[in-house]
N, CA, C, O and CB atoms as a CASP TS submission, in Angstrom:
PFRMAT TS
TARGET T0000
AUTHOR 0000-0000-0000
METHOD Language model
MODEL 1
PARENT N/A
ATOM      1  N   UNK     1      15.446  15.274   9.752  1.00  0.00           N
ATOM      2  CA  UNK     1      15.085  14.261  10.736  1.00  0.00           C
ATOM      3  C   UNK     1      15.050  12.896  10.042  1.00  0.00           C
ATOM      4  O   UNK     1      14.122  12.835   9.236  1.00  0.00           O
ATOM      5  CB  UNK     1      13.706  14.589  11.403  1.00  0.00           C
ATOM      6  N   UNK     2      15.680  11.949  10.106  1.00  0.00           N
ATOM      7  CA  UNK     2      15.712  10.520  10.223  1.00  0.00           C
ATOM      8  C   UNK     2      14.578   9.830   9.858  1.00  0.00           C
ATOM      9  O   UNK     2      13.935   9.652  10.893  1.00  0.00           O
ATOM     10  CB  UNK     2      15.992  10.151  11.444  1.00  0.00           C
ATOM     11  N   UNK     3      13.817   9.194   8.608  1.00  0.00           N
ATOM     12  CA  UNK     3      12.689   8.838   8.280  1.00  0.00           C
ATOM     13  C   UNK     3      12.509   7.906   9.119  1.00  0.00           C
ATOM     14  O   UNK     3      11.329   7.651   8.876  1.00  0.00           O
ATOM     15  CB  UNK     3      12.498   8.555   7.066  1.00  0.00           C
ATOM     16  N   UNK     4      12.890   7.010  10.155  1.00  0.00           N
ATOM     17  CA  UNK     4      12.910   6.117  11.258  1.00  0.00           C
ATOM     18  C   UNK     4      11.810   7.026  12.276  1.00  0.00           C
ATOM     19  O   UNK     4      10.671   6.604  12.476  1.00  0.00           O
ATOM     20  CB  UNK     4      14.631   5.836  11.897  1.00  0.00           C
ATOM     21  N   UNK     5      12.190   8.011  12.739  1.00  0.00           N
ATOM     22  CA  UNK     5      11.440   8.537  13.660  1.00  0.00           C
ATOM     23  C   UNK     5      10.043   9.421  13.343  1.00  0.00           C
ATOM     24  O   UNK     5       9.292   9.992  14.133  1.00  0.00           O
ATOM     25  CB  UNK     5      12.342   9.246  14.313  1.00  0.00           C
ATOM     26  N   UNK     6       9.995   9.320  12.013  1.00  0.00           N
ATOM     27  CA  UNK     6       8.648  10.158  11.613  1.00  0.00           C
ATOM     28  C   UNK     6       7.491   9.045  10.630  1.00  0.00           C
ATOM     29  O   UNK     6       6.284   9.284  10.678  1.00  0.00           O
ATOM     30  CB  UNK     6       9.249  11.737  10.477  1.00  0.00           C
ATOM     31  N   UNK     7       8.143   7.604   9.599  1.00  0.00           N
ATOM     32  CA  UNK     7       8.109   7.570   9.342  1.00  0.00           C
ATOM     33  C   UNK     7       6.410   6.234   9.914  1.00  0.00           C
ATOM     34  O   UNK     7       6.553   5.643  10.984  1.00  0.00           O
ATOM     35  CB  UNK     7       9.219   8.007   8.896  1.00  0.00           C
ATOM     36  N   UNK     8       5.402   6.040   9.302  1.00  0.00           N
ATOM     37  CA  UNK     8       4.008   5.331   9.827  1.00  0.00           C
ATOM     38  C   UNK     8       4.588   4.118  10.034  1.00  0.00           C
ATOM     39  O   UNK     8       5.407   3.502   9.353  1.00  0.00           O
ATOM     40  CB  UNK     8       2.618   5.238   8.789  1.00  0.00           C
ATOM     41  N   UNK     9       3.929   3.793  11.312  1.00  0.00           N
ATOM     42  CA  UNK     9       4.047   2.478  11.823  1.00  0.00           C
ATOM     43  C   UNK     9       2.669   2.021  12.254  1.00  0.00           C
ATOM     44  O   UNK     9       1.884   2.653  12.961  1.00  0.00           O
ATOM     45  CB  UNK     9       5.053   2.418  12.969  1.00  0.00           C
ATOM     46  N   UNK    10       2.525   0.998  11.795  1.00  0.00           N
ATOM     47  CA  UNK    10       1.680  -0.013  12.924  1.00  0.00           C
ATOM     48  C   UNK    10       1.088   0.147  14.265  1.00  0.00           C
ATOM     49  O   UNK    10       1.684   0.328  15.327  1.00  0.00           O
ATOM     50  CB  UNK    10       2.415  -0.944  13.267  1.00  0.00           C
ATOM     51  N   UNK    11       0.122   0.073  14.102  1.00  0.00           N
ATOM     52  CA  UNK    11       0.351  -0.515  16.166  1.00  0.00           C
ATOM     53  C   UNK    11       1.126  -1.456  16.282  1.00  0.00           C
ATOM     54  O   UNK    11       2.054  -1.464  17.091  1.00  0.00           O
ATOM     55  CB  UNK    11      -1.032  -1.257  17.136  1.00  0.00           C
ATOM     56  N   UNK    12       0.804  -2.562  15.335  1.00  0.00           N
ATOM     57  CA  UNK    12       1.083  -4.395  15.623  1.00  0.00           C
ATOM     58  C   UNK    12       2.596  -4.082  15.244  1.00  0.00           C
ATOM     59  O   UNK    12       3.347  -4.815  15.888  1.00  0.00           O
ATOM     60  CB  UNK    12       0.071  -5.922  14.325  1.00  0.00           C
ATOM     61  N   UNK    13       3.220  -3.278  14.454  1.00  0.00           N
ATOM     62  CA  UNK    13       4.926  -3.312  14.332  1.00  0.00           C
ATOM     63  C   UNK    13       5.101  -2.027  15.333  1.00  0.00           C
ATOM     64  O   UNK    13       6.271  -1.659  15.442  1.00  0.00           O
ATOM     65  CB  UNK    13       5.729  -3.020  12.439  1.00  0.00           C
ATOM     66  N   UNK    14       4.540  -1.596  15.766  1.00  0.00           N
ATOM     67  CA  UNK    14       5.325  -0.525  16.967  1.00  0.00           C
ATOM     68  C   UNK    14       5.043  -1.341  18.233  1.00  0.00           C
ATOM     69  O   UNK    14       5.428  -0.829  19.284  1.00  0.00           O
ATOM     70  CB  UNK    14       4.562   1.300  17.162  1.00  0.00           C
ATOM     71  N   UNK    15       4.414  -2.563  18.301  1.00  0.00           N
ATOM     72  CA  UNK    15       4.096  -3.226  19.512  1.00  0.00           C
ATOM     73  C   UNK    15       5.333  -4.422  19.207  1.00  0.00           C
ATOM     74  O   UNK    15       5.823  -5.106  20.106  1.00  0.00           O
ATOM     75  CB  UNK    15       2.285  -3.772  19.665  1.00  0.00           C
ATOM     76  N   UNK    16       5.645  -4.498  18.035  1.00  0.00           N
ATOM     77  CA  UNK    16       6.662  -6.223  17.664  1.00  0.00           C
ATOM     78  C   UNK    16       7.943  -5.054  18.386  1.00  0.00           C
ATOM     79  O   UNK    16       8.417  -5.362  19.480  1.00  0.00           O
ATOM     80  CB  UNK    16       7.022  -7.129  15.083  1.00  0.00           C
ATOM     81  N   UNK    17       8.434  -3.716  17.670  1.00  0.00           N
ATOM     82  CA  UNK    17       9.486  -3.142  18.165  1.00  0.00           C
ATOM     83  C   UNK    17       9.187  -2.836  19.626  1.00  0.00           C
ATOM     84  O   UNK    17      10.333  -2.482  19.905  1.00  0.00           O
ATOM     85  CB  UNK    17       9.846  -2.000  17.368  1.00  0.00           C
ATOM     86  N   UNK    18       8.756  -2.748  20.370  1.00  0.00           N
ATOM     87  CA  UNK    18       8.262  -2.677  21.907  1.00  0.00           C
ATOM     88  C   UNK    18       8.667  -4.124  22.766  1.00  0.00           C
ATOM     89  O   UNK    18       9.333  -4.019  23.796  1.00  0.00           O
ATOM     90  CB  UNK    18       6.432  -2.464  21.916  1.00  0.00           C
ATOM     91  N   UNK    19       8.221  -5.473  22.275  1.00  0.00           N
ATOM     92  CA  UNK    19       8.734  -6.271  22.169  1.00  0.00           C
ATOM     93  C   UNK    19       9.914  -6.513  22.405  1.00  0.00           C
ATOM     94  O   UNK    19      10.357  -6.860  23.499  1.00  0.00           O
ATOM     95  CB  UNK    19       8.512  -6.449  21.505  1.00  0.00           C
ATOM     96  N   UNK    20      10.616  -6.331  21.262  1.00  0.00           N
ATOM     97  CA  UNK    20      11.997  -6.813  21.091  1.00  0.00           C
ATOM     98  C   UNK    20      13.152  -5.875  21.877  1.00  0.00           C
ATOM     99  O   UNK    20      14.260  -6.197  22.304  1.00  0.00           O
ATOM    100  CB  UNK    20      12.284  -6.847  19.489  1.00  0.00           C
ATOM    101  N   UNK    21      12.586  -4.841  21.892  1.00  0.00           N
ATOM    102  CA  UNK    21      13.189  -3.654  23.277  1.00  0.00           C
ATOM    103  C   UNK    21      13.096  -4.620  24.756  1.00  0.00           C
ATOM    104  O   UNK    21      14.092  -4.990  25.377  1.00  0.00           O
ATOM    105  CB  UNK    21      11.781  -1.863  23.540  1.00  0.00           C
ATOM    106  N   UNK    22      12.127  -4.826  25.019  1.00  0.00           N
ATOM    107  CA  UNK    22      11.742  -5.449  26.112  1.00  0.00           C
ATOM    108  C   UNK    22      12.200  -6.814  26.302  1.00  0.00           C
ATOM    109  O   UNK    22      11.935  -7.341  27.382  1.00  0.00           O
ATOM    110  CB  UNK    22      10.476  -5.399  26.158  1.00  0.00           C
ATOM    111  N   UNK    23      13.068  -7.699  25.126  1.00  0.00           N
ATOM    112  CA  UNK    23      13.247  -9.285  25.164  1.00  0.00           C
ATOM    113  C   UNK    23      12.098 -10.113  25.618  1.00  0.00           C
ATOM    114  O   UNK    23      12.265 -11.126  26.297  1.00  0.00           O
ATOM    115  CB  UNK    23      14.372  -9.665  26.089  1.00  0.00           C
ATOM    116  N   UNK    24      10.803  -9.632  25.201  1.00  0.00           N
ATOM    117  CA  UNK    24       9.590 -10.685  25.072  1.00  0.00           C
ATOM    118  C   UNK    24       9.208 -10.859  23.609  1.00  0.00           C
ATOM    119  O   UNK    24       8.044 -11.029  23.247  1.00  0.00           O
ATOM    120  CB  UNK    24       8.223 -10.185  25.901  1.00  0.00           C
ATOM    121  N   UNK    25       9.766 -10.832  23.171  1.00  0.00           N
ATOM    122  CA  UNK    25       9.633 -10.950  21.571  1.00  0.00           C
ATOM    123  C   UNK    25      10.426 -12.696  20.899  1.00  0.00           C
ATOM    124  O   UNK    25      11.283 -12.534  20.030  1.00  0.00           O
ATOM    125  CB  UNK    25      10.710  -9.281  20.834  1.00  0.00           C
ATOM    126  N   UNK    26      10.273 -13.448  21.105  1.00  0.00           N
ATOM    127  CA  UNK    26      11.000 -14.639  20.630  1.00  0.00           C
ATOM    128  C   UNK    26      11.220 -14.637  18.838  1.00  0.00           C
ATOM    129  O   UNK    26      12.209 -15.010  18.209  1.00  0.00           O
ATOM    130  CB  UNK    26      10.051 -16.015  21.175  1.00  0.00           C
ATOM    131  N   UNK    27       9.572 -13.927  18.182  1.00  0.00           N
ATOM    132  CA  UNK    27       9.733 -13.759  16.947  1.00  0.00           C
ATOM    133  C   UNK    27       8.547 -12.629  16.275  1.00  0.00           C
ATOM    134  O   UNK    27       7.605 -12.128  16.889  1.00  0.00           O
ATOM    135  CB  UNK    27       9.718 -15.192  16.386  1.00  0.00           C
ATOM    136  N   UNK    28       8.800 -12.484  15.300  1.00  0.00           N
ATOM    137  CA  UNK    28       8.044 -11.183  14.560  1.00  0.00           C
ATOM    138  C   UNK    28       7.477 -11.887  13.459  1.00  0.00           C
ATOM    139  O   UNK    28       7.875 -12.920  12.922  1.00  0.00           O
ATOM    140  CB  UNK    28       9.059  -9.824  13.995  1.00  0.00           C
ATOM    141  N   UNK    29       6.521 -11.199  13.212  1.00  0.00           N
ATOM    142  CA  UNK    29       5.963 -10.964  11.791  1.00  0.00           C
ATOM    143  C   UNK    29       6.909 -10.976  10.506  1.00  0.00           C
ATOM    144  O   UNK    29       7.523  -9.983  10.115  1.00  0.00           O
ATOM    145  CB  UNK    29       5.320  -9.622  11.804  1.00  0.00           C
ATOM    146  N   UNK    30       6.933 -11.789  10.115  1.00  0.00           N
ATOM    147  CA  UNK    30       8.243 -11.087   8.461  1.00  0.00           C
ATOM    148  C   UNK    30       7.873  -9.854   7.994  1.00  0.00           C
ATOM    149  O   UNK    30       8.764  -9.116   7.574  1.00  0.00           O
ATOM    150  CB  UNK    30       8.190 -12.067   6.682  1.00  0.00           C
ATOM    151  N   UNK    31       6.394  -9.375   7.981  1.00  0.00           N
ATOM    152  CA  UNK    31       6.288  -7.847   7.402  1.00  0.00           C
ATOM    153  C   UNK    31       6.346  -6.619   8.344  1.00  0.00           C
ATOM    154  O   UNK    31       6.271  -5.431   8.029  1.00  0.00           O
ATOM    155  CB  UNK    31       4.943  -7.681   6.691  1.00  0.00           C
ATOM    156  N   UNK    32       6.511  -7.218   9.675  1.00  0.00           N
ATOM    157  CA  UNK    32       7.163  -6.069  10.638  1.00  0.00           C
ATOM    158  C   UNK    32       8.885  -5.946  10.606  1.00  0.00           C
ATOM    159  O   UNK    32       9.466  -4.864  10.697  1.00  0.00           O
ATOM    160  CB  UNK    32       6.692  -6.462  12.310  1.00  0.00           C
ATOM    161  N   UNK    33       9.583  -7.279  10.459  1.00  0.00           N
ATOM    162  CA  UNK    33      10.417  -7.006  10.334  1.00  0.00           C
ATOM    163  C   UNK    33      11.100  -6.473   9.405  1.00  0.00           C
ATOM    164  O   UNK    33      12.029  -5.684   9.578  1.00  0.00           O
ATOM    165  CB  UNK    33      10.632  -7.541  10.616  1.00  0.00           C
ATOM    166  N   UNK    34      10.575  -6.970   8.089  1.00  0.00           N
ATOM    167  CA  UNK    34      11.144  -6.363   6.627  1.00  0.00           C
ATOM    168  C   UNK    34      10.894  -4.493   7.089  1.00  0.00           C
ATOM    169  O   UNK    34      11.869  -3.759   6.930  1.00  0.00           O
ATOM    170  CB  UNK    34       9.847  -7.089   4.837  1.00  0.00           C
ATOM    171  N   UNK    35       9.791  -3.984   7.543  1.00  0.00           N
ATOM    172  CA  UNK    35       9.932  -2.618   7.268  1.00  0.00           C
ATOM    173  C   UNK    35      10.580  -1.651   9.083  1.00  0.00           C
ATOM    174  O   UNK    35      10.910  -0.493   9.338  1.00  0.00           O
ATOM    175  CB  UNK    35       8.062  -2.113   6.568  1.00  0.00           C
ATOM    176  N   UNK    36      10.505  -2.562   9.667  1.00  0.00           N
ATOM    177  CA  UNK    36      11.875  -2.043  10.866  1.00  0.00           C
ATOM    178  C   UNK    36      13.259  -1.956  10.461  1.00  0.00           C
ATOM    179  O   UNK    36      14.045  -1.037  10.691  1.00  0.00           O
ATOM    180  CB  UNK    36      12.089  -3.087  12.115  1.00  0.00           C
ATOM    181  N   UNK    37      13.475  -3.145   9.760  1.00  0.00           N
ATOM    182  CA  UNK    37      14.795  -3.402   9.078  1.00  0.00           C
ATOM    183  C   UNK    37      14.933  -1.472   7.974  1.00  0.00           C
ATOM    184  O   UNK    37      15.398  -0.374   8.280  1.00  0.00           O
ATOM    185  CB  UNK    37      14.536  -5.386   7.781  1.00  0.00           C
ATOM    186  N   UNK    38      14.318  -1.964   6.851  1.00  0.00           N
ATOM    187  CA  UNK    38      14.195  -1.129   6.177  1.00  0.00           C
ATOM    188  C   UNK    38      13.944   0.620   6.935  1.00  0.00           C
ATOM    189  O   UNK    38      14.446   1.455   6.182  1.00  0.00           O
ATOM    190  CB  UNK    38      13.205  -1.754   5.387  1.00  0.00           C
ATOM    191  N   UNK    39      13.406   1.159   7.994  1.00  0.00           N
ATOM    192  CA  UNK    39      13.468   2.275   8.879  1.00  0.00           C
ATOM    193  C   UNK    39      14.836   2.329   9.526  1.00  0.00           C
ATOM    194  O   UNK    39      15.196   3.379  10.059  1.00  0.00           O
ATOM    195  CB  UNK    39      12.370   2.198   9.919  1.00  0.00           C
ATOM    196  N   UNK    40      15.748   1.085   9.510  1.00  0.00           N
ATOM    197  CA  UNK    40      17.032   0.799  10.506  1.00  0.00           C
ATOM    198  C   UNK    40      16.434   1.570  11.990  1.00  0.00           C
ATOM    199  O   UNK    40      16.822   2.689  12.324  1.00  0.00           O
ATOM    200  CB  UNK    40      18.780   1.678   9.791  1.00  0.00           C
ATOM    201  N   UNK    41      15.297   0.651  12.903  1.00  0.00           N
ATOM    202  CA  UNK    41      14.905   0.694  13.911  1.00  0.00           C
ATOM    203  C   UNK    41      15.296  -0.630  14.158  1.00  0.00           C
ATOM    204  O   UNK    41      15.707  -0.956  15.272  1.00  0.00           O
ATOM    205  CB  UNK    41      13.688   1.149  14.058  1.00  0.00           C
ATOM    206  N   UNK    42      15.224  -1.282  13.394  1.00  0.00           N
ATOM    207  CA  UNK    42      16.237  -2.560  14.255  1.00  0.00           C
ATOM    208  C   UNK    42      17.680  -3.011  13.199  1.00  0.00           C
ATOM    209  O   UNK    42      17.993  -2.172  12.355  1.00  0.00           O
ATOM    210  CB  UNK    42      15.019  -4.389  14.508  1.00  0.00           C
ATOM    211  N   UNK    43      18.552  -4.375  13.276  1.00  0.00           N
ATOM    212  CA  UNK    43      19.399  -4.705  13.261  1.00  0.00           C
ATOM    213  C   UNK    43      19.490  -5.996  13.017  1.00  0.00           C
ATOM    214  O   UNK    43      19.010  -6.669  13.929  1.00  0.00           O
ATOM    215  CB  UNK    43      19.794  -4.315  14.003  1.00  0.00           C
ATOM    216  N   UNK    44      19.982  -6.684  12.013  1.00  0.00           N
ATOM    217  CA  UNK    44      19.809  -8.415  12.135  1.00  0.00           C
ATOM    218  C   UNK    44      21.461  -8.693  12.510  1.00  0.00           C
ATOM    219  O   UNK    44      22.314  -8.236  11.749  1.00  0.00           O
ATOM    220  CB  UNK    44      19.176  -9.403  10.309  1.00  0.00           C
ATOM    221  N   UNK    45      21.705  -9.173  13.261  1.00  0.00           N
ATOM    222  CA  UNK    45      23.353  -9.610  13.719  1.00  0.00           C
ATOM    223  C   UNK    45      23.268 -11.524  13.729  1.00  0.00           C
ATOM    224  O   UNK    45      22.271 -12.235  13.855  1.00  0.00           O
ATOM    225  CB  UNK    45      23.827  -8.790  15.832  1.00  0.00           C
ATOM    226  N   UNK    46      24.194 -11.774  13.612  1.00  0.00           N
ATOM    227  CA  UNK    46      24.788 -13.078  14.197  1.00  0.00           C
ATOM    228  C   UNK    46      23.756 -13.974  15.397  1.00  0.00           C
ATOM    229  O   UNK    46      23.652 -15.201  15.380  1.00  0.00           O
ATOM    230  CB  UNK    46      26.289 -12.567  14.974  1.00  0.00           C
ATOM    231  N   UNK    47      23.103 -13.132  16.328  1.00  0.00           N
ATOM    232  CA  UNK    47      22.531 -13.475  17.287  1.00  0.00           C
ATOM    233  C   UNK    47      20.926 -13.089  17.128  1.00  0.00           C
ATOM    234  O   UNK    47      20.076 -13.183  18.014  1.00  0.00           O
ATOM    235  CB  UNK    47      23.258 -12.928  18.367  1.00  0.00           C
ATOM    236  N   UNK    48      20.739 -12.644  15.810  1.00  0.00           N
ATOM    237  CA  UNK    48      19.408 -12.541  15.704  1.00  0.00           C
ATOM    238  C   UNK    48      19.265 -10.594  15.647  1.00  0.00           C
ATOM    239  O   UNK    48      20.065  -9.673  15.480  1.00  0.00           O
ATOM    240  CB  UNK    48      18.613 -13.501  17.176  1.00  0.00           C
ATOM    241  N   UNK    49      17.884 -10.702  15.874  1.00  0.00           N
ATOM    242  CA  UNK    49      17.614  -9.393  15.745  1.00  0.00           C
ATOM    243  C   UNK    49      17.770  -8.289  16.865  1.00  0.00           C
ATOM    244  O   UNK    49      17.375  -8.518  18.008  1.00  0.00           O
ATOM    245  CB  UNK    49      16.440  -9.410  15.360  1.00  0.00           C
ATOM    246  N   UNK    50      18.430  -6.932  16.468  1.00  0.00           N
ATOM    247  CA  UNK    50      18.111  -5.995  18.344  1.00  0.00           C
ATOM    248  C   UNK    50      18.074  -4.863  17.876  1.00  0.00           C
ATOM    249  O   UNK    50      18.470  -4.772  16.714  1.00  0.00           O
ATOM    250  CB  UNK    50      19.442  -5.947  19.853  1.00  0.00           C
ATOM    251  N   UNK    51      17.653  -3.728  18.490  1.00  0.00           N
ATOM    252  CA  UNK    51      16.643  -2.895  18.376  1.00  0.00           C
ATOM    253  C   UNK    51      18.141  -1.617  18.446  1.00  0.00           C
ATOM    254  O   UNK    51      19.129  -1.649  19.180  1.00  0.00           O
ATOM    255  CB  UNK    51      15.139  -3.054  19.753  1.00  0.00           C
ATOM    256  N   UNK    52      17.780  -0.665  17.436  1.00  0.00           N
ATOM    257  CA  UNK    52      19.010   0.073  17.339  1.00  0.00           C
ATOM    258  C   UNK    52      18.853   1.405  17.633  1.00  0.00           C
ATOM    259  O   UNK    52      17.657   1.692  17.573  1.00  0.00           O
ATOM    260  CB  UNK    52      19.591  -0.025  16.101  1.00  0.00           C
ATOM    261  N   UNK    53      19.632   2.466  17.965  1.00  0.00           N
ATOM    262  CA  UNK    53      19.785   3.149  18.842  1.00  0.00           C
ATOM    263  C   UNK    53      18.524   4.249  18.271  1.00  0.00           C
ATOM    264  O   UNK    53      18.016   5.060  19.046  1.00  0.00           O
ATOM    265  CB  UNK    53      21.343   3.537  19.050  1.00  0.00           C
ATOM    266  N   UNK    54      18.190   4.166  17.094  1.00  0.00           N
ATOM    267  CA  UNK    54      17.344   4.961  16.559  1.00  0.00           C
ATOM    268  C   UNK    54      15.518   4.219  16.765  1.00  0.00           C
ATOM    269  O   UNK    54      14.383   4.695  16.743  1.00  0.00           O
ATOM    270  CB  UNK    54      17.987   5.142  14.932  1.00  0.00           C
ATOM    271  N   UNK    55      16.049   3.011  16.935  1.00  0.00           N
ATOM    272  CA  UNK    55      14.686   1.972  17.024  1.00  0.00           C
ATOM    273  C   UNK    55      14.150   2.340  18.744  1.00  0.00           C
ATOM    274  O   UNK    55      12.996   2.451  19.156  1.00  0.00           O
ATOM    275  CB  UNK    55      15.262  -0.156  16.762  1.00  0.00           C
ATOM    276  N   UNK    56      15.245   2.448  19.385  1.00  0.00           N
ATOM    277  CA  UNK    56      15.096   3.114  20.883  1.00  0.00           C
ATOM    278  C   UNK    56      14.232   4.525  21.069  1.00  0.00           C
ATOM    279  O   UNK    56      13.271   4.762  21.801  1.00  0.00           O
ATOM    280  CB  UNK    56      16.638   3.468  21.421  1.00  0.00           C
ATOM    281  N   UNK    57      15.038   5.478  20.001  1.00  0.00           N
ATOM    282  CA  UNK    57      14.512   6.851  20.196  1.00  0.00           C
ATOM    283  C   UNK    57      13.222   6.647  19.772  1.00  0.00           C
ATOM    284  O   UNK    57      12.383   6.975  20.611  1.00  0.00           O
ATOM    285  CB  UNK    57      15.226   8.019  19.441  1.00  0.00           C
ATOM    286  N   UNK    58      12.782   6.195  18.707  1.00  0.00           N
ATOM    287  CA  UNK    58      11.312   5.800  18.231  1.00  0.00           C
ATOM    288  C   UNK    58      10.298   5.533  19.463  1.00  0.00           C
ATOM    289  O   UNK    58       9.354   6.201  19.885  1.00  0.00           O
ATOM    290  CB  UNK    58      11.383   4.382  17.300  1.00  0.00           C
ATOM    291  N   UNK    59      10.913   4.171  19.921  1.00  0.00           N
ATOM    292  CA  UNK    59      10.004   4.210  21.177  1.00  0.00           C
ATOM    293  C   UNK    59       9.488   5.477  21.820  1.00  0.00           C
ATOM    294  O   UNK    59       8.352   5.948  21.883  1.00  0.00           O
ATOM    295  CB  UNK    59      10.680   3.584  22.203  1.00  0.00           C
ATOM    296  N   UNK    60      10.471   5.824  22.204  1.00  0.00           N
ATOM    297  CA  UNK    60      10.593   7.415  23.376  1.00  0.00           C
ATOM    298  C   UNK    60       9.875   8.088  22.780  1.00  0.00           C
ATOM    299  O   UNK    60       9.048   8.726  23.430  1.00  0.00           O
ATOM    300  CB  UNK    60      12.063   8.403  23.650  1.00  0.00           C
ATOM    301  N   UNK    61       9.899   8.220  21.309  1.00  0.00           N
ATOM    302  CA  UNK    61       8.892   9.507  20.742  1.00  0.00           C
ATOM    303  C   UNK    61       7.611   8.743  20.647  1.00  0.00           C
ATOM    304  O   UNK    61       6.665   9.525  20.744  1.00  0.00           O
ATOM    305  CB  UNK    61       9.337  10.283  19.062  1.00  0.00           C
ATOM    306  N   UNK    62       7.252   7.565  20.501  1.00  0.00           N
ATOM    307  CA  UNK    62       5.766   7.104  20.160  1.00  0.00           C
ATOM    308  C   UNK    62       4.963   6.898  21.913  1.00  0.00           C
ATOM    309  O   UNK    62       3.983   6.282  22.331  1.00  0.00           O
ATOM    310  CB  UNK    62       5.868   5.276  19.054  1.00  0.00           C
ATOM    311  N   UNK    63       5.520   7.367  22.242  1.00  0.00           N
ATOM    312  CA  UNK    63       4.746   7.036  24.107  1.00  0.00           C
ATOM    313  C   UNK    63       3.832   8.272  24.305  1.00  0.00           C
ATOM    314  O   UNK    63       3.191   8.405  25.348  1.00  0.00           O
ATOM    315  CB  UNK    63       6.183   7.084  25.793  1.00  0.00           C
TER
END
């Protein structure tokens, strides 16, 4: 299993990735993002940051 989906989160970084799922997120924490990045639950592109297909399933399993 994918250390993304098992691996400890936050409230405050499972609420920034909740966020940025949702496009109410304008900006994050640098230490939520450094360790989303690092889980590859999210994505930094050209257009900023978005939430990746594994950052999705996360959600689904933390509800």
């Amino acid at each position: 299993m994918p250390k993304g989906l098992i691996a400890p989160l936050t409230q405050a970084a499972l609420a920034s990735l909740r966020a940025l799922a949702e496009g109410t997120a304008p900006s994050m924490p640098d230490e939520h993002r450094a360790r989303l990045l690092h889980l590859a639950l999210i994505e930094t592109g050209a257009e900023g940051d978005a939430i990746t297909a594994l950052g999705r399933e996360r959600l689904i399993s933390d509800r």
